[in-house]
One Martini backbone bead per residue (centre of mass of N, CA, C, O) as a GRO file, in nm:
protein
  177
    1UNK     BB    1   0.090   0.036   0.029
    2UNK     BB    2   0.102   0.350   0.012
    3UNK     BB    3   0.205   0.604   0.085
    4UNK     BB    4   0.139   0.971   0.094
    5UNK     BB    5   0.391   1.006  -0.034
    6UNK     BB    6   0.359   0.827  -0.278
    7UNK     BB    7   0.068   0.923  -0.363
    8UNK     BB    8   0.171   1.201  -0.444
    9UNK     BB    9   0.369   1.149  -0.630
   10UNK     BB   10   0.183   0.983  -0.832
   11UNK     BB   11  -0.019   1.240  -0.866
   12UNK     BB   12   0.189   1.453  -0.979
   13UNK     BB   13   0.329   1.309  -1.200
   14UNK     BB   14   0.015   1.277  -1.354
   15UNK     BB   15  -0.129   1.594  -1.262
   16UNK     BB   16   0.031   1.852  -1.241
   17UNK     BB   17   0.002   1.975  -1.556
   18UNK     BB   18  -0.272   2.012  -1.573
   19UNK     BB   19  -0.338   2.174  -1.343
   20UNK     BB   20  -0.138   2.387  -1.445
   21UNK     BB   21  -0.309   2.445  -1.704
   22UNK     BB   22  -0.574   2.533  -1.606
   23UNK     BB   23  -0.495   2.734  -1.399
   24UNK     BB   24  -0.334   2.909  -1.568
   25UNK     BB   25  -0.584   2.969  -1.768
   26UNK     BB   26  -0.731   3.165  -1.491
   27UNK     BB   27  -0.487   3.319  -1.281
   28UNK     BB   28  -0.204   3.203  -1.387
   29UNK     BB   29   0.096   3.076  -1.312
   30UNK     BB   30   0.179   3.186  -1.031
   31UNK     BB   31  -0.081   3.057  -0.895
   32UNK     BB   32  -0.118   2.812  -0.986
   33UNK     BB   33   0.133   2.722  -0.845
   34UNK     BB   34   0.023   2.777  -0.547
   35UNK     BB   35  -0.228   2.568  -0.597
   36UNK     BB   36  -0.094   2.330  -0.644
   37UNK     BB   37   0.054   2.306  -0.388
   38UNK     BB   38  -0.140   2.294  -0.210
   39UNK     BB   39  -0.268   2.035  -0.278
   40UNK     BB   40  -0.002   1.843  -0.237
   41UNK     BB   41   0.012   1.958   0.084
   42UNK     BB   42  -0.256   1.858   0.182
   43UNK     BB   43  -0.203   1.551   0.082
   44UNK     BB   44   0.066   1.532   0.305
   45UNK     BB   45  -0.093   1.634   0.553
   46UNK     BB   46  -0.365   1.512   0.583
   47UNK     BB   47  -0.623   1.740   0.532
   48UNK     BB   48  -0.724   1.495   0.269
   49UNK     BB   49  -0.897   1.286   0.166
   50UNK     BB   50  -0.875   1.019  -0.064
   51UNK     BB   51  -1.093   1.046  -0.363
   52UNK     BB   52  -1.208   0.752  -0.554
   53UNK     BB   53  -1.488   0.784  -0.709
   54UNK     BB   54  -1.628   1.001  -0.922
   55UNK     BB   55  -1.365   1.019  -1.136
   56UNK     BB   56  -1.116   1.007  -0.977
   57UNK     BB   57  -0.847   1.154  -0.849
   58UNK     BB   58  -0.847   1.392  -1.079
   59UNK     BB   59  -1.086   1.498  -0.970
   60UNK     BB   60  -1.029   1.557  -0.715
   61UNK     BB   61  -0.772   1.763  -0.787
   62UNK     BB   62  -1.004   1.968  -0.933
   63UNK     BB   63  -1.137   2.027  -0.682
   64UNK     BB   64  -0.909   2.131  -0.511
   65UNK     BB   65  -0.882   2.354  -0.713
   66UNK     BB   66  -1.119   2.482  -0.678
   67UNK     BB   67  -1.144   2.558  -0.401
   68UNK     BB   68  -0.862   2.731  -0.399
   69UNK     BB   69  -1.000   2.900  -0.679
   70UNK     BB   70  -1.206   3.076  -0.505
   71UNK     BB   71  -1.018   3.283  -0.353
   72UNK     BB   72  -0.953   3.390  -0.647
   73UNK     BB   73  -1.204   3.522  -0.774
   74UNK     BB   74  -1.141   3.812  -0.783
   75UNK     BB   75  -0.913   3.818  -0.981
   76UNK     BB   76  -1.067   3.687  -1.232
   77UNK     BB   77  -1.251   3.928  -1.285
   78UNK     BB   78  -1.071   4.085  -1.314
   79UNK     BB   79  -0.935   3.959  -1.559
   80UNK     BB   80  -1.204   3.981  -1.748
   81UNK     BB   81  -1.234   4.285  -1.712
   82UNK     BB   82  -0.960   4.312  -1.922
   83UNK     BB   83  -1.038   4.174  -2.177
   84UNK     BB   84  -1.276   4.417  -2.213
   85UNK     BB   85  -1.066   4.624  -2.277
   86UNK     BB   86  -0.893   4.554  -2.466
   87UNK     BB   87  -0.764   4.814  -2.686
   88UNK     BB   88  -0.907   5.068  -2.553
   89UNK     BB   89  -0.595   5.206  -2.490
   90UNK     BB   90  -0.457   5.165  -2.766
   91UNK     BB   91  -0.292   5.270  -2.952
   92UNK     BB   92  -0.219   5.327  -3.288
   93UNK     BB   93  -0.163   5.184  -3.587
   94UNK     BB   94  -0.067   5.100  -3.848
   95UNK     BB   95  -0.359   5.047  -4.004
   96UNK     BB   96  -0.598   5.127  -3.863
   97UNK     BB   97  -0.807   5.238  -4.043
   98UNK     BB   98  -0.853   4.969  -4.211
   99UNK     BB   99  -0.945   4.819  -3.896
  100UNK     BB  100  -1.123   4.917  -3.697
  101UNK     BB  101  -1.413   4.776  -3.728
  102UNK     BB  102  -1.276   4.521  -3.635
  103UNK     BB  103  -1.185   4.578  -3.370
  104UNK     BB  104  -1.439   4.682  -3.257
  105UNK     BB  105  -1.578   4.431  -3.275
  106UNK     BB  106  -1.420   4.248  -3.123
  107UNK     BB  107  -1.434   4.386  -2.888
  108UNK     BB  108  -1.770   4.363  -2.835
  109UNK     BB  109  -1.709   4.057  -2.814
  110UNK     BB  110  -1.520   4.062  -2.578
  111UNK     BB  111  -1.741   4.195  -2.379
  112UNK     BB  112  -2.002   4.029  -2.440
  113UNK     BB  113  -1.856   3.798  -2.293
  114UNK     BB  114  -1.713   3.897  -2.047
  115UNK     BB  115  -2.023   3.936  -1.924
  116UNK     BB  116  -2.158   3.700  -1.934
  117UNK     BB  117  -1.952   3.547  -1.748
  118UNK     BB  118  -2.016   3.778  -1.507
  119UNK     BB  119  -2.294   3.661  -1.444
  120UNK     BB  120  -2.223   3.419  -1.371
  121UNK     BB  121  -2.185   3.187  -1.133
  122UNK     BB  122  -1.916   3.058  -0.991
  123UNK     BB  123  -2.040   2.725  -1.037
  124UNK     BB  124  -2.049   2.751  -1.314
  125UNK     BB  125  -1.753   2.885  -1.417
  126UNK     BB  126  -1.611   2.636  -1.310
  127UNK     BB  127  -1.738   2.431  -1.490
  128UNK     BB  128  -1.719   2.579  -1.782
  129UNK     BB  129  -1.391   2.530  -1.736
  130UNK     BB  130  -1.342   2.236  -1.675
  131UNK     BB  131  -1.420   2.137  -1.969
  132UNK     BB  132  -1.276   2.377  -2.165
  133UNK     BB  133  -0.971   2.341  -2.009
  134UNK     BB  134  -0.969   2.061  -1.873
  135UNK     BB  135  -1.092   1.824  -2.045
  136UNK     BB  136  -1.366   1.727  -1.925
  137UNK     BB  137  -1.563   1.519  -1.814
  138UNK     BB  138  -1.872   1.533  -1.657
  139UNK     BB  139  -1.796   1.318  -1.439
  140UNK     BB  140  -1.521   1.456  -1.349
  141UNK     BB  141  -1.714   1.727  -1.270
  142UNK     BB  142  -1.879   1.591  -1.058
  143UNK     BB  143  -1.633   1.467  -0.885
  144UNK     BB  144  -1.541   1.796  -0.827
  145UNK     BB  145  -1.842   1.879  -0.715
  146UNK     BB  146  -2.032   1.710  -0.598
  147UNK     BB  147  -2.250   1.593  -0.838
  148UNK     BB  148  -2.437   1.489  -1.073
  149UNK     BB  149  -2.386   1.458  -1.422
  150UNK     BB  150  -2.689   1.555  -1.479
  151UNK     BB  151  -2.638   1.827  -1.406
  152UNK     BB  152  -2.380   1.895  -1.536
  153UNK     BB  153  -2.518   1.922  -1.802
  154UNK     BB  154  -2.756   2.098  -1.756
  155UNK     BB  155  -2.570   2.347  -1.686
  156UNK     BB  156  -2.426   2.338  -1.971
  157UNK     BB  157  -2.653   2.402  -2.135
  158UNK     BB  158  -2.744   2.653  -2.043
  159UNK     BB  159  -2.467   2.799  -2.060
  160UNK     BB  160  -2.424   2.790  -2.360
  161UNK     BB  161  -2.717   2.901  -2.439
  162UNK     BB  162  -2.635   3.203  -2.282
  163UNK     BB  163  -2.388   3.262  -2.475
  164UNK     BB  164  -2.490   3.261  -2.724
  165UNK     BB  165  -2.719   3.479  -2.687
  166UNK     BB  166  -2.502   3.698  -2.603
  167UNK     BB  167  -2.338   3.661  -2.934
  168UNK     BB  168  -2.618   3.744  -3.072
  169UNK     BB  169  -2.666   4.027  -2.912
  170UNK     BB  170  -2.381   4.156  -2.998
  171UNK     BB  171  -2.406   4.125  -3.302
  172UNK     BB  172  -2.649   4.274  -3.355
  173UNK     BB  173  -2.550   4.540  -3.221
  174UNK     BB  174  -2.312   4.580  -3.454
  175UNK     BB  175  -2.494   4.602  -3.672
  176UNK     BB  176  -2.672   4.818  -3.588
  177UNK     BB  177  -2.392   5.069  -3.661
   0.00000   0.00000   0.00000
C-alpha cells in the first residue's frame, strides 16, 4: 500500500502538469503554481482524505484546486474583466484606419462574452472552464464538484445556450451600428 508521501508523489508525477495548465489559463502561471503546491501540500499533510469515487483521483485534485481557486476569485473577475478592454487603451498604429471596424467589432465581441462570463455565478464559471479548460468530461466534473453527472449536463447545457445568446446580442447590437 502507498504511503501518502508516495501516494502525492505518483498523483503529482500524473496530473500536476494538466492542473497547473488548467490552472494557469484561469489565474496566470504564479497563482496556478501556488495552488498546485497547495493541493499537493493538503495531501501530504493528510488535511484532505483522498476520494476516489465518481470520476476518480484526477476529479478529487481538480476538485480541490477549484476550491481553493474560489479564494482567487476576485482576482479572476479583475482579469475577465481586464479582457474587456483589451484594445481600448491601445494606441493606435499603421493601418488602424484599414481595420478599426473590424477591431471595434472584436472588442465589443470580446466584451459582451465578457458580460456574459461574469454573470454567470462562480458555480457555474467553475463548471464551465472545468469541461472547457480542463477538458474533463461531464463524469470528471461531477466527482470535482460533488454532483451528479446529469445535472453537470443540464447545467452546461444552460450554460452554452446562455452564452450563445449573449454572442448573438452582442452581434446584433454590432450589425445595427
Amino acid at each position: 500500500m502507498d504511503t501518502t508521501r508516495e501516494t502525492a508523489g505518483r498523483l503529482f508525477d500524473a496530473h500536476a502538469e494538466d492542473l497547473l495548465r488548467y490552472l494557469a489559463r484561469r489565474v496566470g502561471r504564479p497563482v496556478a503554481e501556488d495552488i498546485v503546491g497547495e493541493v499537493f501540500a493538503l495531501l501530504m499533510r493528510g488535511d484532505h482524505q483522498l476520494y476516489e469515487g465518481d470520476g476518480g483521483e484526477r476529479a478529487w485534485l481538480f476538485g480541490v484546486a477549484t476550491n481553493l481557486l474560489r479564494r482567487h476569485g476576485r482576482d479572476q473577475v479583475r482579469a475577465l474583466r481586464a479582457a474587456g478592454r483589451v484594445g481600448a487603451a491601445q494606441a493606435p498604429g499603421e493601418g488602424f484606419d484599414d481595420r478599426s471596424d473590424e477591431r471595434l467589432d472584436a472588442r465589443d465581441h470580446v466584451r459582451g462574452l465578457t458580460d456574459a462570463l461574469l454573470e454567470l455565478n462562480p458555480a457555474d464559471l467553475d463548471l464551465l472552464l472545468l469541461v472547457a479548460w480542463a477538458d474533463m468530461t461531464p463524469t470528471e466534473v461531477a466527482g470535482s464538484l460533488g454532483i451528479p453527472p446529469g445535472t453537470v449536463r443540464s447545467r452546461l447545457h444552460r450554460i452554452r445556450r446562455r452564452l450563445r445568446s449573449a454572442a448573438v446580442r452582442t452581434s446584433a447590437e454590432g450589425t445595427a451600428r
